[in-house]
Each structure stands twice: as C-alpha cells, then as structure tokens.
N, C-alpha and C positions, 0 to 999 in steps of 0.2 A: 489258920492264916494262910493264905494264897502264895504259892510259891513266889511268884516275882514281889508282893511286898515283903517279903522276906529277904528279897535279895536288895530290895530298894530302888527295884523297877515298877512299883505299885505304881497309881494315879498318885500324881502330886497335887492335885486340887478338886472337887467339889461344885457344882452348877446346881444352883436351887433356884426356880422360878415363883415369886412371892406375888401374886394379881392384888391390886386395890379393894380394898374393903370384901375382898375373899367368904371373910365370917360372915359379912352379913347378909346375903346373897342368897337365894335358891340355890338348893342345889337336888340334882335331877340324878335319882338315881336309876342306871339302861343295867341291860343285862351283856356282860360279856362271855360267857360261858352257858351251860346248863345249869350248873348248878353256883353260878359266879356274878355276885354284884358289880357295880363301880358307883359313884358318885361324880361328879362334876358340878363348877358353879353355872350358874343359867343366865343366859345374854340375846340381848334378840336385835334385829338388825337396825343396822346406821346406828347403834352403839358404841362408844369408842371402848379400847379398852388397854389400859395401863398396870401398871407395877414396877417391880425393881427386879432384877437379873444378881442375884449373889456368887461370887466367886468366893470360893474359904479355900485359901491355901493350906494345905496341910505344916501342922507343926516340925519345925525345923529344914523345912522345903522351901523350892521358890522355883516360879512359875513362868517361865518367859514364853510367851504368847506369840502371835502375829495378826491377833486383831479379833475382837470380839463383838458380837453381830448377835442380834434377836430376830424372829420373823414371826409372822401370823399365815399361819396356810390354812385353807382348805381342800379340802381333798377328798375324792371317792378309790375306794380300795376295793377289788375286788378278790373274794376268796380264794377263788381258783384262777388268777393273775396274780400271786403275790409280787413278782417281781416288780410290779409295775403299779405306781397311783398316780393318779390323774386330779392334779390341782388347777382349780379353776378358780383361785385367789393366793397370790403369794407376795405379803410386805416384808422391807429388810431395813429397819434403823440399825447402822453403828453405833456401836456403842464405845469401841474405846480399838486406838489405834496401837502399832505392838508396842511393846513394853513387856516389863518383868515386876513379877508382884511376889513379895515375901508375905503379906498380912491379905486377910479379909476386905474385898473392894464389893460396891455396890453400885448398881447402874440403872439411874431411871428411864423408862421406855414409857410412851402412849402411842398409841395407830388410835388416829383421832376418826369420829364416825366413821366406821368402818360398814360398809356392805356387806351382809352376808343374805343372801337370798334365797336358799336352800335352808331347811330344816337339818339338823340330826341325825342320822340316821343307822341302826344298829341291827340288821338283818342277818337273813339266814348265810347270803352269799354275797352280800354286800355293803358297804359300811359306809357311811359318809361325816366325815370328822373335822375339826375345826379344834386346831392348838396352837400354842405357843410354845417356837421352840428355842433356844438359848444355846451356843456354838463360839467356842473356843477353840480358833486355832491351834496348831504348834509344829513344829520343827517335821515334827512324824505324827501324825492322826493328828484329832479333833476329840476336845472334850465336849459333849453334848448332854442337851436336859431337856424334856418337852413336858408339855401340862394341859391338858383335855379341858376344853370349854365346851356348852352344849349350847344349841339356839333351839329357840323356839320361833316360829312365823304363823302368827294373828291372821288371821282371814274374815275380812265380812259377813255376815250371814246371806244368804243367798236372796235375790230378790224372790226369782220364782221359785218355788219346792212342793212341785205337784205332790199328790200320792200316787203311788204305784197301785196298779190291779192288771193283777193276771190268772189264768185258765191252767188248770190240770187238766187233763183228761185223757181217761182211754174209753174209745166207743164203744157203747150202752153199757158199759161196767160204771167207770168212774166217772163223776163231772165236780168238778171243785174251783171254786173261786176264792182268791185269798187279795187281800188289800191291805199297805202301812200308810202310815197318814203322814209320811214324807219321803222325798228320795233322798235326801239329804243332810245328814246330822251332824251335829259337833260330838265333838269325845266324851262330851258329860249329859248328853241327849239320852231319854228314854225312847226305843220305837215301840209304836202302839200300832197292831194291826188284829185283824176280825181274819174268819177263817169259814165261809160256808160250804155246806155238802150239800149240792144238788142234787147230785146222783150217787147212789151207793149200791154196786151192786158185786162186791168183792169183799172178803173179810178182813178189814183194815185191825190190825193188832195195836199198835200204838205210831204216834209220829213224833217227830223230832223240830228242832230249829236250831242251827248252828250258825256262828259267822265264821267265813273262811277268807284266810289273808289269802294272797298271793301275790308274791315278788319274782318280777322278772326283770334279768339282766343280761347285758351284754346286745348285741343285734346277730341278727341272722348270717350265717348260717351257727354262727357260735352262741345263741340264745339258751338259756336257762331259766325253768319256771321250777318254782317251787310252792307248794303252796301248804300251809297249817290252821288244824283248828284252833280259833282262837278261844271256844267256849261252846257247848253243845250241850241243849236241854231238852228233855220231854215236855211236851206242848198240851198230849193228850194218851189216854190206855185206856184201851178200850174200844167198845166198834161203834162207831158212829151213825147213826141216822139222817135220812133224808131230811133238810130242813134245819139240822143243828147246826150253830155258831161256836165256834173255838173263838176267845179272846187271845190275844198276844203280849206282851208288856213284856220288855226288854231292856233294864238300865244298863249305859254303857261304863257306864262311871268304874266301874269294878274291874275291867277288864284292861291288860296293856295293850292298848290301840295307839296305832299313830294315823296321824290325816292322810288321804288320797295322795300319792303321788303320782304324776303321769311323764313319764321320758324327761328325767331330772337329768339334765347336763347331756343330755343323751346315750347315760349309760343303763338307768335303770326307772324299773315302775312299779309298784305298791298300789293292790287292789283289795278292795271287801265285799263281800257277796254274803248273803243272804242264804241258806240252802234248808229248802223246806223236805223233809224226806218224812216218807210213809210207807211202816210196812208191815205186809200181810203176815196171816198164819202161817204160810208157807216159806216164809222170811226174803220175800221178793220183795226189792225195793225201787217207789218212787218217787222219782224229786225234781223239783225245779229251784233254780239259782236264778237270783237278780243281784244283781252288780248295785253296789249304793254309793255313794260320798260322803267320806268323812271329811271336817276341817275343823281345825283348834280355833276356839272362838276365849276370847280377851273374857274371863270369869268375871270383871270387874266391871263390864260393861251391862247396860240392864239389858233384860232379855223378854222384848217386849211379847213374845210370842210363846211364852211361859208354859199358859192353860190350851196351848194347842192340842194335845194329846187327850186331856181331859175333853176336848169339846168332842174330838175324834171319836171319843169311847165312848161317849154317852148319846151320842149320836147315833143312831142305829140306818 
C-alpha cells in the first residue's frame, strides 16, 4: 500500500473513459515499444464519436470537484521535444459543474462528425495521436484519464500510375535495366517488376531488394531523418548473364507499412523506397533507390485493376 493511502491522502476517486459500442469495433493493433504492443479501437474521419466519462468514488469518501470536462485532441509529439505536443484539433464538452459526489456518477459525451484529417501515426521520433481525455478538477490538482483512438484515411486509387524504368550502370562493366509495373501501391498491393542484364562484365555474387522507410522530422536547421528496413530479400545467387531476366514479385500485405506521408501539419514526412543492391565477389556494393507511394485503399471497395500485375508479368 502507497504511503499517502495509508495516511488517507490516496486518490478519493477513479476516471474511467467507456467509448460506444468499444467491443464491436476494429481495433488496430501499433507498436509502442520494441518489443511492446497496444491495441486501440479504429475511427476514420468526419465520424463522431461518443460515450460515457465514469467517476467511482471511492468507498467511504467524497469527492468535491470544481467542474468536470472531457476533450478529443489531436496531437503530434515529437521524441526528442517531449516537452512540447502540437495539437491541431482540440474539443471541450462540460460535463458537469462543481459539486460534491459520495457515490459512482456517469456522464454522456458525443463530439458529433468530428474531422480528423491526419492518419495515426506511431514512428521512430515521432507520433501522431488522437484521444479522449476525461479531467476532474479539484481544490489542489486534477484527476485525469485518457483513452487512445486510432484513424485510418481511405485514399483513391490513383488515376495515373505509370511504371517505373531505370539504368544501372558502370561503364563497359555493368549495364542493367530494371522496371515495376507501378509507382504507386496500396498496403495490400503486390509490386511485380522484370530485371534485365545488358551488360555483364564484373562478377555479381548475389542481389537483394529491400523496402526502406524513412521518416523525417522537424524543419531545418533542427531536421531529423531516420530511416529502417522494413523487409530485405534475395532476388538472385549467382552470376548472371548477358540477356537474363530476374522476375520480381513482392506482396505488401505481410509487412507493417503505413501510406506516404508528406509534411503532415508541417512537422513531419514518411517515405518508401525501393533499394535494388548488387554485389560482387569482392563484396562491393551497388544500388539504386526509387522512392514509390503508398496509400491505404477501402479493402471493401472493388479493385477493378486486380490482374494488373498478372498482365505485367506475363508480358514480356
């Protein structure tokens, strides 16, 4: 037991935030640690979103207030700023004006279509969040309670979504051409790309194909990039010949990816690239990076563009 509940200076009450229909909800589980889950329900924008605010007084206590208030913020945090988050949405219903409570009180709240324009966001140095928080005054502090909502934002599929081709090369050694059969994917997209060897004239030992995030934050001169593999495979082992085709096939579906962000609220950006790397006997390596777009596409929606990849690959 905690020394001040022992003395009978413990909390005299309790703040539990209860969301509407909670159970039956998606709920998304992000990574807050290394080796650390969380869970949250899933809401996506111009959704309203309701429940009730519980106060439980504790047994043989009582509770005199100066006024209790719920809010819905969003907010970007950044790691190495703790002191400081930057909300760029903040609602405040009353809930109940002071007074003194001996028993268990409950208070309905709704923030009706709410905006939230921004996605989720759970990065290496940066975080972008969306709660409900629950706030009891009193004489000396505040009792407080808060409760993690996640969103997700649907994007269109793109009208145009060329394929990418581009050149490797080192003079009269190497000459390489590689092609995917779009710039642009959803998070549960396969990329299909061909891989030819024009010129070979260096001993290529195996290659690779990774995707790499990178998250940047903050602006200049205080800029932060960081960036991680998100998945790195062997493409090919072995030396290759003039005239030979590497296929590609890459489902994203497996992988924790989130969509492209670009200068969100103007504090941060979320990039995926591409990174083709090849290397010699001698263990010299080279690579070219392309930058791609990701965007979360509505799974429920039909996806008229299905046997693209299929046409892609069988297409020579």
């Amino acid at each position: 037991m905690a020394l001040a509940s022992l003395f009978g200076f413990g909390p005299v009450a309790d703040v539990n935030i209860i969301l509407s229909g909670e159970d039956e909800r998606q709920q998304v589980e992000y990574r807050v640690g290394k080796d650390k889950r969380e869970k949250a329900p899933l809401y996506f924008d111009g959704e309203s979103i309701s429940g009730k605010v519980v106060v439980r007084v504790h047994e043989g206590k009582q509770l005199e207030h100066y006024g209790i208030k719920v809010q819905f913020i969003g907010c970007i945090e950044m790691f190495y700023d703790r002191g400081n988050h930057y909300e760029f949405v903040s609602l405040v219903q009353e809930l109940a004006a002071p007074a003194e409570l001996s028993t268990t009180a409950m208070y309905n709240f709704e923030f009706k279509n709410v905006e939230k324009q921004y996605e989720s966001y759970q990065g290496i140095n940066v975080k972008l969040r969306y709660f409900i928080q629950a706030t009891v005054s009193k004489r000396v502090g505040v009792i407080t309670q808060s409760k993690d909502l996640w969103v997700y934002s649907y994007r269109i599929p793109p009208e145009v979504n060329s394929s990418i081709r581009m050149e490797v090369g080192i003079e009269d050694c190497l000459h390489i051409e590689f092609e995917y059969n779009k710039s642009k994917y959803h998070l549960k997209d396969v990329i299909v790309g061909k891989i030819y060897f024009l010129l070979v004239r260096i001993k290529i030992k195996h290659m690779e194909l990774s995707i790499i995030r990178r998250e940047t934050t903050g602006a200049a001169p205080n800029q932060y990039n960081e960036s991680e593999t998100i998945t790195k495979f062997e493409i090919m082992d072995g030396a290759p010949v003039r005239g030979e085709t590497i296929p590609i096939r890459l489902f994203l579906g497996g992988f924790d990816l989130t969509p492209t962000y670009r200068d969100v609220n103007k504090k941060f950006s979320t990039r995926y690239y591409l990174n083709l790397v090849l290397i010699d006997e001698e263990n010299r390596r080279y690579f070219k990076q392309q930058e791609i777009t990701l965007y979360r596409k509505n799974s429920k929606e039909d996806n008229a563009n299905e046997n693209d990849a299929e046409t892609f690959v069988n297409n020579d």
